[in-house]
C-alpha positions in Angstrom: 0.0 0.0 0.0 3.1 2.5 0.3 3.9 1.7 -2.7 0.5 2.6 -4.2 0.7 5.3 -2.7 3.5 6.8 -3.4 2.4 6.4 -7.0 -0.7 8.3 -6.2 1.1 11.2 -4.6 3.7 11.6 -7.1 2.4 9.9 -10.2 6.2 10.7 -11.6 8.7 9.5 -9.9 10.7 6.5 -10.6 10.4 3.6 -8.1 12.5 1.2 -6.7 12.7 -0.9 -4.4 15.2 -3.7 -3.2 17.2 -5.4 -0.3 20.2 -8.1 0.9 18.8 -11.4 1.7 15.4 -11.2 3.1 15.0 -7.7 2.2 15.6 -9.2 -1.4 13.4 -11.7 -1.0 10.4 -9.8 -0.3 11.3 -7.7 -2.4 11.0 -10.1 -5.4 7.6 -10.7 -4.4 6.9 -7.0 -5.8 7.5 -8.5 -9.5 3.8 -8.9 -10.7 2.7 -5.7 -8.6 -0.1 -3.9 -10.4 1.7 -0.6 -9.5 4.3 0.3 -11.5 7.7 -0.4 -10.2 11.0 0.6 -12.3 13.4 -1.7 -10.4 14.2 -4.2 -8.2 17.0 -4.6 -7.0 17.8 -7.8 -5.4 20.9 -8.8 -3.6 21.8 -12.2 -2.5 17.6 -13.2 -2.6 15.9 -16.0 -1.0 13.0 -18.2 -3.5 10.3 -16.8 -2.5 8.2 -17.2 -5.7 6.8 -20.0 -7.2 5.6 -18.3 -10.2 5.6 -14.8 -11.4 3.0 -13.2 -14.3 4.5 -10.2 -16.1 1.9 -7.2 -15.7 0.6 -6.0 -18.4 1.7 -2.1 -18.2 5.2 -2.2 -17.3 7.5 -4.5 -15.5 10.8 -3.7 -13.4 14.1 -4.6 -14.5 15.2 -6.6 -12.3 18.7 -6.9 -10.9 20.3 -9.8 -8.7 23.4 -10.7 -7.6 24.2 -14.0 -5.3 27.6 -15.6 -4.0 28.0 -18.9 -5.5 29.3 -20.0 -2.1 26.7 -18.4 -0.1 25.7 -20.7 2.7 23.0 -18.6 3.9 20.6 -18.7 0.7 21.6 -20.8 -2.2 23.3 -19.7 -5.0 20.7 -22.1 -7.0 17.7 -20.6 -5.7 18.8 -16.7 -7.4 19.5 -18.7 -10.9 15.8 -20.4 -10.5 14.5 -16.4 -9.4 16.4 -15.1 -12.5 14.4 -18.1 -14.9 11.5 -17.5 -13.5 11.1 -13.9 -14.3 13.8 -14.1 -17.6 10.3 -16.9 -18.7 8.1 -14.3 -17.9 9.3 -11.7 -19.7 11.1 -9.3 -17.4 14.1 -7.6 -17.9 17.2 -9.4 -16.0 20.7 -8.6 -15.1 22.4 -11.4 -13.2 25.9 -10.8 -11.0 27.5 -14.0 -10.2 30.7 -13.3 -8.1 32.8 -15.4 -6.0 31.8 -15.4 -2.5 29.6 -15.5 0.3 26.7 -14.0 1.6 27.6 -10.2 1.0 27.4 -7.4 -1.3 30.4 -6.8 -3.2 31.5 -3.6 -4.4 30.7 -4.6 -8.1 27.0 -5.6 -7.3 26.5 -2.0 -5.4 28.5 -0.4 -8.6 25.8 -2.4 -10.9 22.6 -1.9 -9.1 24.0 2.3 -9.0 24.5 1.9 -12.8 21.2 0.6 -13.5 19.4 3.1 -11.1 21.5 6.3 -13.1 19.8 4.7 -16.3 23.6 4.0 -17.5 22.3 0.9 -19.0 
């Protein structure tokens, strides 16, 4: 409902919205929201989504990046997220690295890049 409103109230501005881990993951389940969302940004996300429909205005770009030795949330899990929505048509930009469960400097310089509209 913030969301919604925020759209309301300023029926221009650009939103986004993202997190690390669980942030991330709840985040991704604003994917199919019928208000218009510009990007998610999703680092190191959970599965939370057992399918996702595309909505039929405009959908987010989506960006996620995971540690492939993250022992928190699996790696596999943000590759199943990125099919999921790459099947439904969204927009995806997916930042393997080396690693944990952290943000790396190349993720945050990504996620900026994408929010400046440098890609």
């Amino acid at each position: 409902s913030l969301i919604a409103y925020i759209h309301r109230e300023y029926s221009h501005a650009e939103i986004s919205v993202g997190g690390f881990s669980q942030g991330a993951s709840m985040s991704s389940m604003l994917a199919d929201s019928a208000t218009p969302i510009n990007h998610l940004i999703l680092f190191s996300p959970g599965l939370f989504l057992e399918e996702v429909v595309k909505p039929p205005s405009t959908a987010p770009v989506v960006y996620i990046s995971h540690g492939r030795q993250d022992d928190i949330l699996l790696f596999s899990n943000a590759q199943k997220l990125k099919l999921l929505l790459s099947n439904a048509g969204y927009e995806v930009k997916f930042t393997a690295f080396e690693g944990g469960h952290t943000i790396p400097a190349v993720a945050l310089d990504e996620a900026k890049h994408l929010l400046d509209g440098d890609e």
